[in-house]
N, C-alpha and C positions, 0 to 999 in steps of 0.2 A: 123435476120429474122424479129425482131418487132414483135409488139404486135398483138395479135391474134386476127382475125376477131371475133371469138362468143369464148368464156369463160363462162365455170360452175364453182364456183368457192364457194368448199363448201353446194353444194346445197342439199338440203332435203325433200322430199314429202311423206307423209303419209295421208291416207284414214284413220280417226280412230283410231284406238290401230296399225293399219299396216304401216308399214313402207316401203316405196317403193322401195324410193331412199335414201342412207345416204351419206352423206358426198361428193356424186358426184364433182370431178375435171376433167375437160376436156379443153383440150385448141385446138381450129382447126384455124389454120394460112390462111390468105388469099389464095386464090385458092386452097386450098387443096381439096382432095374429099376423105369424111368421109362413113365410112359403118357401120351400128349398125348393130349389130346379136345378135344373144341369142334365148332363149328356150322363150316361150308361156308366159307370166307374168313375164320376166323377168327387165319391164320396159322401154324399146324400145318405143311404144308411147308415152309413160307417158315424154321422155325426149322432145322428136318432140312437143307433147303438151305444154309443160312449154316455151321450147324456142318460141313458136306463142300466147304466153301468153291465150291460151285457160285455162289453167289450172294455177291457183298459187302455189308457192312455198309456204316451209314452213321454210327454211333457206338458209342461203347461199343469193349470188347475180346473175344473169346470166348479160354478158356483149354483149352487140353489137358493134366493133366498136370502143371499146375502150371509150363507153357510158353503164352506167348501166340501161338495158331495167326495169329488176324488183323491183329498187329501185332509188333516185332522191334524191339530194344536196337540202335539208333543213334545214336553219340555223344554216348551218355548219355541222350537221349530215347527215347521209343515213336514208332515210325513207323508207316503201312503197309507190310506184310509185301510181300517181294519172293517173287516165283514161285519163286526156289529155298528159299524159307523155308515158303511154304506147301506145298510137295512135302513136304519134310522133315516136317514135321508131320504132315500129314495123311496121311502114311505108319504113323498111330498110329491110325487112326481104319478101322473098318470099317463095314458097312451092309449091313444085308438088306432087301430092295424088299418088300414086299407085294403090287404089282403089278407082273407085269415091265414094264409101259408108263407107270409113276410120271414117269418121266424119257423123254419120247420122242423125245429126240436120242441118247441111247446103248442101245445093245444088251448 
């Protein structure tokens, strides 16, 4: 089947003492169509956010592509991704709102 279009892979997000997301592994294959569900705070934006790089992680990598959108090949290591890196990327990645107020800092 090959390597997955978008990869979570180990990721973590926490607001403060709370912990959002732990350990997230998801892998969605090209063409697939993926459905989040779950109850009211159960992290459902919070993932959609991280993958459009609105929001940073706190572990873990997310992948686009078989390219790591939240992290970048420096000197041999993985870093965190610099703003012209996550442009580049996320230059792969589109999104249609359900609500147009999901996000109520942009129009």
């Amino acid at each position: 089947m090959g390597e997955p279009m978008v990869r979570f892979e180990n990721v973590a997000k926490r607001y403060g003492a709370l912990t959002v997301l732990d350990d997230l592994n998801l892998d969605i294959a090209r063409n697939e169509k993926v459905c989040i569900i779950g109850p009211s705070g159960s992290g459902k934006t919070t993932v959609l956010r991280m993958l459009m790089t609105l929001e940073r992680i706190d572990g873990g990598v997310i992948w686009v592509d078989g390219e790591p959108l939240t992290h970048m090949q420096k000197n041999g290591q993985m870093v965190p991704a610099s703003d012209r890196h996550l442009r580049r990327v996320r230059g792969k990645i589109g999104m249609v709102f359900q609500h147009f107020n999901l996000f109520p800092h942009m129009t």
